[in-house]
C-alpha positions as CSV (number, residue, x, y, z in Angstrom):
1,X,71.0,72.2,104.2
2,X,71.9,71.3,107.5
3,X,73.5,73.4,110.0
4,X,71.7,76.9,108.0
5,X,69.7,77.9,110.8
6,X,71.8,81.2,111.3
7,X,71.2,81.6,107.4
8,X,68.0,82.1,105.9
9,X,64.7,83.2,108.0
10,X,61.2,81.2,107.7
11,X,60.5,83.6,104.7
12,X,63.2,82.5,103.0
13,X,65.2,85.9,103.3
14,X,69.0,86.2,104.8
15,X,69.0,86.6,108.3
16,X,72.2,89.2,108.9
17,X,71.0,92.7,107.6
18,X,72.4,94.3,104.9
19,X,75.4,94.7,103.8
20,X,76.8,91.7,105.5
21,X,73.9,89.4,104.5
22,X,75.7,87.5,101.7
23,X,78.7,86.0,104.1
24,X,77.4,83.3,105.7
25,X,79.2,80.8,108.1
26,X,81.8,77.7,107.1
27,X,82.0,79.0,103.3
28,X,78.2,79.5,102.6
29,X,77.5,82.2,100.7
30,X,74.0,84.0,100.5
31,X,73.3,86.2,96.8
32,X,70.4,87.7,95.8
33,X,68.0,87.1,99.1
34,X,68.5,91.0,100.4
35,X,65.2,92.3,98.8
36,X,67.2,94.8,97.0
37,X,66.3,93.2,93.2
38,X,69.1,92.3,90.2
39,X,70.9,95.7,91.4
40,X,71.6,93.8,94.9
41,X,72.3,90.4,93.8
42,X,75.2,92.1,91.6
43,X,76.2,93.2,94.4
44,X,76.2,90.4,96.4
45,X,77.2,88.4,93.4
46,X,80.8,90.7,93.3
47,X,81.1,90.5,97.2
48,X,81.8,86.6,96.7
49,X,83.4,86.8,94.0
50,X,86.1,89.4,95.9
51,X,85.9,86.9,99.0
52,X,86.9,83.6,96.9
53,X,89.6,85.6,95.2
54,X,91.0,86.9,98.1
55,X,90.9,83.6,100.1
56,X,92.6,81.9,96.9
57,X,95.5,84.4,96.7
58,X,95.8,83.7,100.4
59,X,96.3,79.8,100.4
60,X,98.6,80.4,97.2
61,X,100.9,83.1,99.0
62,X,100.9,81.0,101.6
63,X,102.5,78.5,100.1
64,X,105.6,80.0,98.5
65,X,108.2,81.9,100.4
66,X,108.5,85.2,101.3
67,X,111.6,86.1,98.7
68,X,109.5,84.8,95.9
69,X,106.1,86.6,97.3
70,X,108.0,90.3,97.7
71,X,109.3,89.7,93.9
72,X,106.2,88.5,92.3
73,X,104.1,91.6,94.3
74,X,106.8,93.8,92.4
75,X,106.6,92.5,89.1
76,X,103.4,92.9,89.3
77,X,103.1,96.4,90.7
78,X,105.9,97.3,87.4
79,X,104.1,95.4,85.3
80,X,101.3,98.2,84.1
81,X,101.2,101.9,83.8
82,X,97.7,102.2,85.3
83,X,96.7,100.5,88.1
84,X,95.5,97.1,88.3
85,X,91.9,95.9,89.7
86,X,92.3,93.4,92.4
87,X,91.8,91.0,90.1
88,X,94.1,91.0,87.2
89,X,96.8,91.5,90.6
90,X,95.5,88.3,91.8
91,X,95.8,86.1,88.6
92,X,99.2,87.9,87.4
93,X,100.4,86.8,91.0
94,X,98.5,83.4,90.5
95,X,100.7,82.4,87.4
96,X,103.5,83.6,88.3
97,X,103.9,81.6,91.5
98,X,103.1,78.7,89.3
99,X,106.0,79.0,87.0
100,X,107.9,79.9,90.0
101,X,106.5,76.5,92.2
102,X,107.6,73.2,91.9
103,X,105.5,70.9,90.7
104,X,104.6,69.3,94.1
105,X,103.1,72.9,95.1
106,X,102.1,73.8,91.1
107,X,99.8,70.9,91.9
108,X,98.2,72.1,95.1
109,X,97.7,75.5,94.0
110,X,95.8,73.9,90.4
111,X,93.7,71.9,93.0
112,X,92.3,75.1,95.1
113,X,91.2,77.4,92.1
């Protein structure tokens, strides 16, 4: 790869220490390299996934309005007796801004996930 200089060191390892070793620069991520075995690279594995996630249910907020985002957050938060992980928030918000988009957007937001 080009450009991965800040990355990875000549042994192959990330270069940032740990924890923040998995977040590289321009969208590359680093799992697994931290010398902390299956344990870590679950770790760093979840970490990505929780960045992707959150930077999806960014550009789909994003792209409704604010009437529509403060209703689908409440249907949501009503929507379960016990709390919800981050992610079951995210897709419940996810599908419900696609049956609320219109099909130009529905499109856009089907493109970035």
């Amino acid at each position: 790869m080009q450009g991965d200089e800040y990355l990875l060191n000549d042994d192959g390892l990330a270069k940032p220490s740990y924890p923040n070793h998995w977040k590289g620069k321009n969208g590359l991520y680093c799992v697994g390299l931290s010398r902390r075995g299956l344990y870590g690279a679950n770790l760093d594995a979840q970490n990505v996934a929780k960045d992707i996630s959150t930077q999806i249910y960014k550009d789909v907020i994003d792209m409704v309005d604010s009437k529509v985002q403060s209703k689908l957050i409440l249907m949501a938060l009503q929507l379960s007796y016990k709390p919800l992980t981050l992610n079951q928030l995210l897709y419940f918000i996810t599908i419900k801004i696609l049956v609320y988009a219109n099909v130009e957007k529905r499109g856009q937001i089907l493109k970035k996930m």
